[in-house]
ChimeraX commands (.cxc) that place a marker at each C-alpha (Angstrom):
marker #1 position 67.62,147.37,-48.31 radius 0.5
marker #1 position 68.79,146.33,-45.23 radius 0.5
marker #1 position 67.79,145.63,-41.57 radius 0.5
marker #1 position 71.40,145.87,-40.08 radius 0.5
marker #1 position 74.47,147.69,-40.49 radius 0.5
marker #1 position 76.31,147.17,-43.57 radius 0.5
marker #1 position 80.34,145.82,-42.94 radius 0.5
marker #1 position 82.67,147.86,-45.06 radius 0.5
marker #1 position 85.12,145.73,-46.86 radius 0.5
marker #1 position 88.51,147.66,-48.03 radius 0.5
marker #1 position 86.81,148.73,-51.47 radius 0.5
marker #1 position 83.28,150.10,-49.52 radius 0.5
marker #1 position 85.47,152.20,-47.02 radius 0.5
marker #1 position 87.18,153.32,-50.02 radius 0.5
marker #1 position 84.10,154.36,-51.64 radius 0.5
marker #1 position 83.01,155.79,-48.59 radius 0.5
marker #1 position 85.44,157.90,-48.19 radius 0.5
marker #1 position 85.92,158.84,-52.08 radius 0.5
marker #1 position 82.63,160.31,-52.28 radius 0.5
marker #1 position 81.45,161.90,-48.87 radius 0.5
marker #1 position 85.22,162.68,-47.32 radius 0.5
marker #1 position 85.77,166.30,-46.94 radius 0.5
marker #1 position 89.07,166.79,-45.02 radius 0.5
marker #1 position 90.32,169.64,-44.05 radius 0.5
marker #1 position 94.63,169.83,-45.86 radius 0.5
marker #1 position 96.12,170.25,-42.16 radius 0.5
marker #1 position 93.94,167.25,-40.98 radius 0.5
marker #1 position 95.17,165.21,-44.02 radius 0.5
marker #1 position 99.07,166.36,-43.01 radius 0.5
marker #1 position 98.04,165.40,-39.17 radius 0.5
marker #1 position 96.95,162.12,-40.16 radius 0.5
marker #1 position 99.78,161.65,-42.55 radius 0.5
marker #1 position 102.20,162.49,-39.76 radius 0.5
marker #1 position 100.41,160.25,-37.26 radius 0.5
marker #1 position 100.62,157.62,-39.41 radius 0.5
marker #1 position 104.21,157.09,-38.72 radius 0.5
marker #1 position 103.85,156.15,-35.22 radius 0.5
marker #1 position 104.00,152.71,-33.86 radius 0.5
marker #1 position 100.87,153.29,-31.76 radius 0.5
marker #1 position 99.08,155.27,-34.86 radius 0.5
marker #1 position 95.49,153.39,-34.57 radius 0.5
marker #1 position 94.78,155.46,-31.33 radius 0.5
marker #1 position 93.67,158.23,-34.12 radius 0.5
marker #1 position 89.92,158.48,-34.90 radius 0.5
marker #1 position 89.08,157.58,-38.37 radius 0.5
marker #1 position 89.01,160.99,-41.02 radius 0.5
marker #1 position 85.51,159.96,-41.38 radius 0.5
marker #1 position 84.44,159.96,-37.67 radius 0.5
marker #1 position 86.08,163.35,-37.28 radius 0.5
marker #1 position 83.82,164.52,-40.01 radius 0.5
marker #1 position 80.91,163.38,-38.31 radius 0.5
marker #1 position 81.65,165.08,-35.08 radius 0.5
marker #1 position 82.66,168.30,-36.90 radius 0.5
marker #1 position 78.62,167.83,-38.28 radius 0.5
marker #1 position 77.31,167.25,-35.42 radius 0.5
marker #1 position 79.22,170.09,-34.04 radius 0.5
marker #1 position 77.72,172.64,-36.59 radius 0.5
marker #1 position 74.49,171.02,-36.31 radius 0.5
marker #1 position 74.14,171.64,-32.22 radius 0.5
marker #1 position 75.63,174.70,-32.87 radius 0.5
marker #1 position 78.26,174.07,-30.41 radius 0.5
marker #1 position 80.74,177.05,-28.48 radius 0.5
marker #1 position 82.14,175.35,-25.66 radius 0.5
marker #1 position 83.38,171.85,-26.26 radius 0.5
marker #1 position 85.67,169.78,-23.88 radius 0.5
marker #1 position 87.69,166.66,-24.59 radius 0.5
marker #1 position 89.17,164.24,-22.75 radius 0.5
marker #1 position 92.03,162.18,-24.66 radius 0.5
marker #1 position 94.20,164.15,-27.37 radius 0.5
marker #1 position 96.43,162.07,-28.90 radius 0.5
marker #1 position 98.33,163.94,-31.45 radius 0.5
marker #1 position 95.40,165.87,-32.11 radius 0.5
marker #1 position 93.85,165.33,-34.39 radius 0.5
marker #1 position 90.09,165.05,-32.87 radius 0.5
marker #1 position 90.91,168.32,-31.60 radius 0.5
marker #1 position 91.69,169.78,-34.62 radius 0.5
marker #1 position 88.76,168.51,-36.31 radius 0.5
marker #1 position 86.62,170.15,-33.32 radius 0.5
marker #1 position 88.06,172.98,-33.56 radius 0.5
marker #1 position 87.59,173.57,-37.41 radius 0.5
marker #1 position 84.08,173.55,-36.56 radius 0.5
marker #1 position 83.93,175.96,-33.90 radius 0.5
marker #1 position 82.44,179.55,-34.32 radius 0.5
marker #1 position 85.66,182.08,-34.21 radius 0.5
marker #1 position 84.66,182.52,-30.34 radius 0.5
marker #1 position 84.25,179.04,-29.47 radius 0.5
marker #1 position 86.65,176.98,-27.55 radius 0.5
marker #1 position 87.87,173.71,-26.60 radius 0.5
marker #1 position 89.18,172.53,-23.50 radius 0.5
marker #1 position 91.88,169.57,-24.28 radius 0.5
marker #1 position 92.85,167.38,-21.27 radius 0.5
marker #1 position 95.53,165.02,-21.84 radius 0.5
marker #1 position 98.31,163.72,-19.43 radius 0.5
marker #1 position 101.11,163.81,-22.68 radius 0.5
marker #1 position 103.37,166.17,-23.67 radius 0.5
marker #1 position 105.11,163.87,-26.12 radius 0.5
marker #1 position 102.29,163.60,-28.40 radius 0.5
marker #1 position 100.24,166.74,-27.48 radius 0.5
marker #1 position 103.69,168.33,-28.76 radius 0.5
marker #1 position 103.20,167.17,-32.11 radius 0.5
marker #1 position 99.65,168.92,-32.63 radius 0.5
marker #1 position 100.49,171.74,-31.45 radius 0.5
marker #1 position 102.43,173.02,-34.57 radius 0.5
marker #1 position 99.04,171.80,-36.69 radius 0.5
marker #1 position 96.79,173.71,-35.07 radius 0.5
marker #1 position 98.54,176.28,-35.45 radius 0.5
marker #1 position 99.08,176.15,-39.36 radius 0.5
marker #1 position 95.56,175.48,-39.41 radius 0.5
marker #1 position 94.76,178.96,-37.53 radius 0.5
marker #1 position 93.08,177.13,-34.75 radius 0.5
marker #1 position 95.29,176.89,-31.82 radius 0.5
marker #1 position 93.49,180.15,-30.12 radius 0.5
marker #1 position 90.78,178.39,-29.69 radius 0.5
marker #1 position 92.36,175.07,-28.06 radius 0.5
marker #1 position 93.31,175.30,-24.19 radius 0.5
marker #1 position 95.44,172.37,-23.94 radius 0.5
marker #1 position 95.44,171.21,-20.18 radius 0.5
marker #1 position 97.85,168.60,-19.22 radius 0.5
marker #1 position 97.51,166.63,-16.38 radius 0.5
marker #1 position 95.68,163.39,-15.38 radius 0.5
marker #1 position 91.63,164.39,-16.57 radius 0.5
marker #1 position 90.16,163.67,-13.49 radius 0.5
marker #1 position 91.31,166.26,-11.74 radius 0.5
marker #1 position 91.29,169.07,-14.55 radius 0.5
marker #1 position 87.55,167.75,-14.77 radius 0.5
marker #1 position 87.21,168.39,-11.40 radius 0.5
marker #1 position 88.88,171.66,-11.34 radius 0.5
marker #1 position 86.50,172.80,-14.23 radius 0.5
marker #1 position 83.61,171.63,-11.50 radius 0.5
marker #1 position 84.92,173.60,-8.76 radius 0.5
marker #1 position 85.85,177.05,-10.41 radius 0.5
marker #1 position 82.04,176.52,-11.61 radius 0.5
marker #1 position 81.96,175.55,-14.58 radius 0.5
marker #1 position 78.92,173.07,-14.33 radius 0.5
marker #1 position 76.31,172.95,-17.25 radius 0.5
marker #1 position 78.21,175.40,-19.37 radius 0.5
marker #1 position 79.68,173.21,-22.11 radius 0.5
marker #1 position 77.97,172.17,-25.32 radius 0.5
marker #1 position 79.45,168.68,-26.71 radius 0.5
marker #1 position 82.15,166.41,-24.76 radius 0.5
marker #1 position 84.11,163.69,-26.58 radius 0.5
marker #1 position 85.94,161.25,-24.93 radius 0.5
marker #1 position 88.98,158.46,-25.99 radius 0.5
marker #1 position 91.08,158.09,-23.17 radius 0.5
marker #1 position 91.92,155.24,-20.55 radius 0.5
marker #1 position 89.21,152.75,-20.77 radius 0.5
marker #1 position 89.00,152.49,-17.33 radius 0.5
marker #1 position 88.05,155.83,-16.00 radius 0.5
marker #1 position 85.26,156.28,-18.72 radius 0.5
marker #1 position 82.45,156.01,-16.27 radius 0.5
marker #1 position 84.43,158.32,-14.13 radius 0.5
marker #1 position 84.90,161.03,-17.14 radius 0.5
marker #1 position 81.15,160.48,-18.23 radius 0.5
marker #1 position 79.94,161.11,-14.77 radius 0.5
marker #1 position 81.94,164.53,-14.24 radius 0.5
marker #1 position 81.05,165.44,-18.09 radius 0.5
marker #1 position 77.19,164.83,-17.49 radius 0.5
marker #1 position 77.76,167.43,-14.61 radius 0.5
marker #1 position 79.63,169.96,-17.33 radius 0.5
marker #1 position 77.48,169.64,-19.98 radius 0.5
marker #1 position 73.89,171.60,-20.41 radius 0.5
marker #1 position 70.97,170.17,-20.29 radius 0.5
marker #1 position 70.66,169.58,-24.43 radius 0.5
marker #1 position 74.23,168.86,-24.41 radius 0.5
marker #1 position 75.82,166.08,-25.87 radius 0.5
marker #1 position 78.73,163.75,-24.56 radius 0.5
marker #1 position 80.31,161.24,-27.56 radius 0.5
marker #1 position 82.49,158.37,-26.06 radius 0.5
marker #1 position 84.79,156.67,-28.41 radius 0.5
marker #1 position 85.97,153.13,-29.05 radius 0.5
marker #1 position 82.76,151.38,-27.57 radius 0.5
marker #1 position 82.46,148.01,-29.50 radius 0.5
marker #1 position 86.58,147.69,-28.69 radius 0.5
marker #1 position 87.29,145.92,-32.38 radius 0.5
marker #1 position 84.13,143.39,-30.94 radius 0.5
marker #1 position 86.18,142.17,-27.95 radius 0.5
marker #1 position 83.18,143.81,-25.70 radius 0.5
marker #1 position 80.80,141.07,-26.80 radius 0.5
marker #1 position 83.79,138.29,-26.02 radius 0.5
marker #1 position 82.78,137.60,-22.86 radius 0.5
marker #1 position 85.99,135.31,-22.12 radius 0.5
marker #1 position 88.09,138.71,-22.87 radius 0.5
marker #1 position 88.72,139.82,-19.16 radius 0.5
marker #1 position 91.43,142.62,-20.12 radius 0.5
marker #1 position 90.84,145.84,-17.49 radius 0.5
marker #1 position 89.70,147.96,-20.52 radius 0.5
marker #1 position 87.42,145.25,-21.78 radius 0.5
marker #1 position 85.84,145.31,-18.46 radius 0.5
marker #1 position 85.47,148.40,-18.30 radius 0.5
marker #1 position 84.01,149.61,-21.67 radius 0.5
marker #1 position 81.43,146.46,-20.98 radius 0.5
marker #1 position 80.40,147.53,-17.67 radius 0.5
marker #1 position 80.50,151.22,-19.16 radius 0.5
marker #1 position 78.03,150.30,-22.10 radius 0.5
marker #1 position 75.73,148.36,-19.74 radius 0.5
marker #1 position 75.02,151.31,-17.46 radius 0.5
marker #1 position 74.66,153.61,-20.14 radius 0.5
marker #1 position 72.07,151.44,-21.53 radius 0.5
marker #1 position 70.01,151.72,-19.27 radius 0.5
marker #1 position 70.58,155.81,-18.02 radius 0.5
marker #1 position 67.73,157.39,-17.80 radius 0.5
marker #1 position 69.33,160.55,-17.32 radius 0.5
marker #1 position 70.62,160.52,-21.26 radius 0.5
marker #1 position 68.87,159.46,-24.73 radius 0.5
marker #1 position 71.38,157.06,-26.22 radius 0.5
marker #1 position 72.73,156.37,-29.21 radius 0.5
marker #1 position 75.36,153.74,-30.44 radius 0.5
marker #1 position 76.64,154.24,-33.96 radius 0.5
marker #1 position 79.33,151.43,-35.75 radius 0.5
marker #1 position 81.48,153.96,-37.01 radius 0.5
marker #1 position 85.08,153.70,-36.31 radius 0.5
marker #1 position 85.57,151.76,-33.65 radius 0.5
marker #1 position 82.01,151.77,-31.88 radius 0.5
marker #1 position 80.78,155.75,-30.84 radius 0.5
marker #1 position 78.23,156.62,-28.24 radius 0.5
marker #1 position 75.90,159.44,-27.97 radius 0.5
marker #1 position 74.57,160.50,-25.19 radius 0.5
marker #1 position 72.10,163.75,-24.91 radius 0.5
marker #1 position 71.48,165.20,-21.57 radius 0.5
marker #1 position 67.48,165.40,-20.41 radius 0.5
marker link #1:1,2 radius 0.2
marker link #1:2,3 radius 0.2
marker link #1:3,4 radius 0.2
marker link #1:4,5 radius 0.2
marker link #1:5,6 radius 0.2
marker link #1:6,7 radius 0.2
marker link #1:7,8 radius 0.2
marker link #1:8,9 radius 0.2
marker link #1:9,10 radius 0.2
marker link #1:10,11 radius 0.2
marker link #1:11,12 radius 0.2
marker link #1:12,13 radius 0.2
marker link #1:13,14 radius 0.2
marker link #1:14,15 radius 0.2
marker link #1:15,16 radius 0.2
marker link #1:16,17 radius 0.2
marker link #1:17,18 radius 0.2
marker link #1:18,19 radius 0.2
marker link #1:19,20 radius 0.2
marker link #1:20,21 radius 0.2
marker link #1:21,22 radius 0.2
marker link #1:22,23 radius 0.2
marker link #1:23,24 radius 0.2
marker link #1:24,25 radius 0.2
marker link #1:25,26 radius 0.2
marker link #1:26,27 radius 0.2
marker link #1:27,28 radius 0.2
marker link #1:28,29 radius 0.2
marker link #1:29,30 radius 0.2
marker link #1:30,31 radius 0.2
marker link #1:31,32 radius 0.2
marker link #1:32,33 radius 0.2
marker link #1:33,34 radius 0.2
marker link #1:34,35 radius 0.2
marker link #1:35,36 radius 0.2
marker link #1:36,37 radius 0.2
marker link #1:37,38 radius 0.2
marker link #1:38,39 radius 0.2
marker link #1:39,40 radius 0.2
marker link #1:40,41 radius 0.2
marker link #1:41,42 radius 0.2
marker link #1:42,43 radius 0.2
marker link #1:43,44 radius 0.2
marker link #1:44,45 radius 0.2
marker link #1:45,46 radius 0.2
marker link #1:46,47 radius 0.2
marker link #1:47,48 radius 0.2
marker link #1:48,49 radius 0.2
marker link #1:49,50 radius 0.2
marker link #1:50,51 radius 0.2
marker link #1:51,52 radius 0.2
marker link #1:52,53 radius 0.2
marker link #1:53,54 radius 0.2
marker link #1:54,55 radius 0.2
marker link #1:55,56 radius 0.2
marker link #1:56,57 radius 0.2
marker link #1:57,58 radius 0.2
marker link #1:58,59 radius 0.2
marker link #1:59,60 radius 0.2
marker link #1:60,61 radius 0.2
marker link #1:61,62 radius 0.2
marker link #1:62,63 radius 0.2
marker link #1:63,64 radius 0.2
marker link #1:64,65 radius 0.2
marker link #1:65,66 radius 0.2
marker link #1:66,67 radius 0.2
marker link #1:67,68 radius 0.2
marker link #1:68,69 radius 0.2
marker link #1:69,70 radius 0.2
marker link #1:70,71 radius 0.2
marker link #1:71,72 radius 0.2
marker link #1:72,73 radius 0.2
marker link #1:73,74 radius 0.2
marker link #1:74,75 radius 0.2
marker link #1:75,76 radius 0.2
marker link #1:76,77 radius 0.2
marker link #1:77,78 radius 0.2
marker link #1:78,79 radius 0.2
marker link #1:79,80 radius 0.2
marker link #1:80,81 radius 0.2
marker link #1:81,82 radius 0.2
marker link #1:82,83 radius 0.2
marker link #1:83,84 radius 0.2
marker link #1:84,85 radius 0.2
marker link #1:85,86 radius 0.2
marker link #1:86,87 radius 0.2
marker link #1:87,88 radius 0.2
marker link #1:88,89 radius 0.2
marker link #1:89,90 radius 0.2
marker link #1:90,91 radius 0.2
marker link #1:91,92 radius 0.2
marker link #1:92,93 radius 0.2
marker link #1:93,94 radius 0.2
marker link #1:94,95 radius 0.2
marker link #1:95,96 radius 0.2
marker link #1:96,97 radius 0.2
marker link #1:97,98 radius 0.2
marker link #1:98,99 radius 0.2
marker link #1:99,100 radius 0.2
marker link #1:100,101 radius 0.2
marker link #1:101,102 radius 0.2
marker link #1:102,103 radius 0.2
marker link #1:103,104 radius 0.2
marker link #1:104,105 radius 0.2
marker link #1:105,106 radius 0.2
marker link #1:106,107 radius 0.2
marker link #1:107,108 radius 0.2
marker link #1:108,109 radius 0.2
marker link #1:109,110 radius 0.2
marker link #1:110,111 radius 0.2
marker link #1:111,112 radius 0.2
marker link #1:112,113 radius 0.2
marker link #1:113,114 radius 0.2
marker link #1:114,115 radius 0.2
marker link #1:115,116 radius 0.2
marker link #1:116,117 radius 0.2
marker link #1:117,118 radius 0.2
marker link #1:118,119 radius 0.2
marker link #1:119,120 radius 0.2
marker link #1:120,121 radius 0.2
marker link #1:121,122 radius 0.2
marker link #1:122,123 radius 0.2
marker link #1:123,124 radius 0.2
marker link #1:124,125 radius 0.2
marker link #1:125,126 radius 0.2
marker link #1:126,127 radius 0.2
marker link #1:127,128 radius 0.2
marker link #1:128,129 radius 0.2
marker link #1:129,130 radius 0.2
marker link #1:130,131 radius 0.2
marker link #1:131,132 radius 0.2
marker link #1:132,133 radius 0.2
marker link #1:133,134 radius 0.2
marker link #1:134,135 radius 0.2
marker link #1:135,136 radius 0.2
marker link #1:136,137 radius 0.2
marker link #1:137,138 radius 0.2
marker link #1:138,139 radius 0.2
marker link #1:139,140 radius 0.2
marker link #1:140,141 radius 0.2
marker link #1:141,142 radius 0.2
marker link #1:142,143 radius 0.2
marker link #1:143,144 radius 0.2
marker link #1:144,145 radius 0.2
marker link #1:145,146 radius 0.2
marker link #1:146,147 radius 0.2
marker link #1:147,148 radius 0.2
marker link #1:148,149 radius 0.2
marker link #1:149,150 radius 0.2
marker link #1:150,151 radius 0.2
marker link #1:151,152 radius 0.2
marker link #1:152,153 radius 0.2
marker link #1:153,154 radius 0.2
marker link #1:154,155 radius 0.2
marker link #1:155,156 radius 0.2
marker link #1:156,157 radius 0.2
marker link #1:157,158 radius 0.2
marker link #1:158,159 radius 0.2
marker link #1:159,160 radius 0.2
marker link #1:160,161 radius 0.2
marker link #1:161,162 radius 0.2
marker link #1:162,163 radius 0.2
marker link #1:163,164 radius 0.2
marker link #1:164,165 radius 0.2
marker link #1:165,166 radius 0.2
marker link #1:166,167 radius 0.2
marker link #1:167,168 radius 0.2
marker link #1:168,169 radius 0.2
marker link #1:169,170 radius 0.2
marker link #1:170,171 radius 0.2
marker link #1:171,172 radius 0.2
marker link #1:172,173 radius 0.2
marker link #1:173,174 radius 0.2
marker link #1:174,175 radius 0.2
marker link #1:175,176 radius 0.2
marker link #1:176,177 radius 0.2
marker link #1:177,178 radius 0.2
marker link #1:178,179 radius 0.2
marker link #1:179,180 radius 0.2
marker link #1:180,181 radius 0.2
marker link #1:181,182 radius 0.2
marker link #1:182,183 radius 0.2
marker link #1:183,184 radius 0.2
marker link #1:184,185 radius 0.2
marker link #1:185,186 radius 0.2
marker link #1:186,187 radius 0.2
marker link #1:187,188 radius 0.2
marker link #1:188,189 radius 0.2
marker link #1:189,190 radius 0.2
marker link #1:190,191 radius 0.2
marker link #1:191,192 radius 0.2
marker link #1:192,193 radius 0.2
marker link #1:193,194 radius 0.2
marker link #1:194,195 radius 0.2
marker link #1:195,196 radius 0.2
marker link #1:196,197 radius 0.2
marker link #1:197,198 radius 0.2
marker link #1:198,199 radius 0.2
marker link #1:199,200 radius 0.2
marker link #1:200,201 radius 0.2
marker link #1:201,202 radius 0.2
marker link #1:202,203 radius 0.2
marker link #1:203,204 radius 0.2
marker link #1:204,205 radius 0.2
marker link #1:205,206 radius 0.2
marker link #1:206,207 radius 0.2
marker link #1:207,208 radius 0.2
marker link #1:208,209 radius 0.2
marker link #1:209,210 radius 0.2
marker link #1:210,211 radius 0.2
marker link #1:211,212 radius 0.2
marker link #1:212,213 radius 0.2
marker link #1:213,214 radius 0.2
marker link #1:214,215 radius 0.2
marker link #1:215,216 radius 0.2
marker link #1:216,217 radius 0.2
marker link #1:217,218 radius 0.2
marker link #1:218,219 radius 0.2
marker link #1:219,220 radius 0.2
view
């Protein structure tokens, strides 16, 4: 027994992974083909994507949103778990590596279900606001800029039902959040953005060490 999180050495993760992984073949190819990038650790972790895809079927989610895309491969794994009418709005300022998932979700039967919107998020958020779009998604996720994150939370708390959930990526920053003499801009800014969801009373929290640090935030 224990009365804190467990750290995952190389063999633990490995164990992890080798008895509770269930990745979809296209996600495995994504990942493989991420790999090769020089900036590849911006990818979520196969086994965070598997959570969200639970939690997704769990909620019984139809209209997701997410800010941050990456290659794709969140998407992809959001997607997957989608009814055959659900959807998922994709914001992402980057062709260059939005290109690359397109061809995925594709071979993965998907991409109908993806509307990719490129541009910076803020505004597309806002756009989704205006054209009315308020409390009619199901389950946000969020891994972009550090620094807008209590910008995309607010907008997303607006978007999301009442019910809904809104998960926020790369929280506990590889621990430099709780290095107080770390003053890089995202540092900053994913402390201030923890502190003030700690105490929103407008959300039940949740912070979960997987990956790199992932918040949960309901809607009341």
């Amino acid at each position: 027994m224990s009365n804190r999180s467990i750290t995952l050495n190389d063999d633990l993760y490995g164990y992890l992974l080798s008895v509770s992984l269930r990745e979809h073949p296209v996600l495995e190819e994504l990942r493989k083909r991420t790999a090769r990038l020089p900036n590849a650790m911006m990818q979520i972790s196969p086994e965070q994507g598997q959570f969200m895809q639970w939690l997704i079927g769990a909620l019984q989610v139809r209209r997701a949103i997410e800010v941050g895309v990456f290659t794709g491969y969140s998407s992809l794994s959001t997607a997957l778990a989608l009814p055959a009418d659900g959807e998922l709005i994709a914001l992402d300022i980057s062709t260059e590596y939005t290109d690359i998932a397109r061809p995925y979700w594709k071979k993965a039967g998907v991409d109908q279900r993806i509307q990719l919107r490129i541009g910076p998020a803020l505004e597309s958020l806002r756009a989704l606001l205006a054209a009315g779009g308020a409390g009619t998604f199901d389950f946000a996720f969020v891994d972009a800029d550090k620094e807008n994150y209590l910008n995309y939370y607010e907008a997303l708390l607006q978007l999301v039902h009442t019910g809904g959930v809104i998960v926020v990526d790369n929280v506990l920053w590889s621990g430099r959040v709780a290095d107080e003499s770390d003053t890089d801009s995202a540092t900053v800014a994913l402390r201030e953005f923890n502190r003030k969801l700690a105490t929103d009373e407008r959300v039940a929290l949740s912070m979960l060490p997987v990956g790199d640090g992932l918040t949960l935030a309901r809607k009341l």
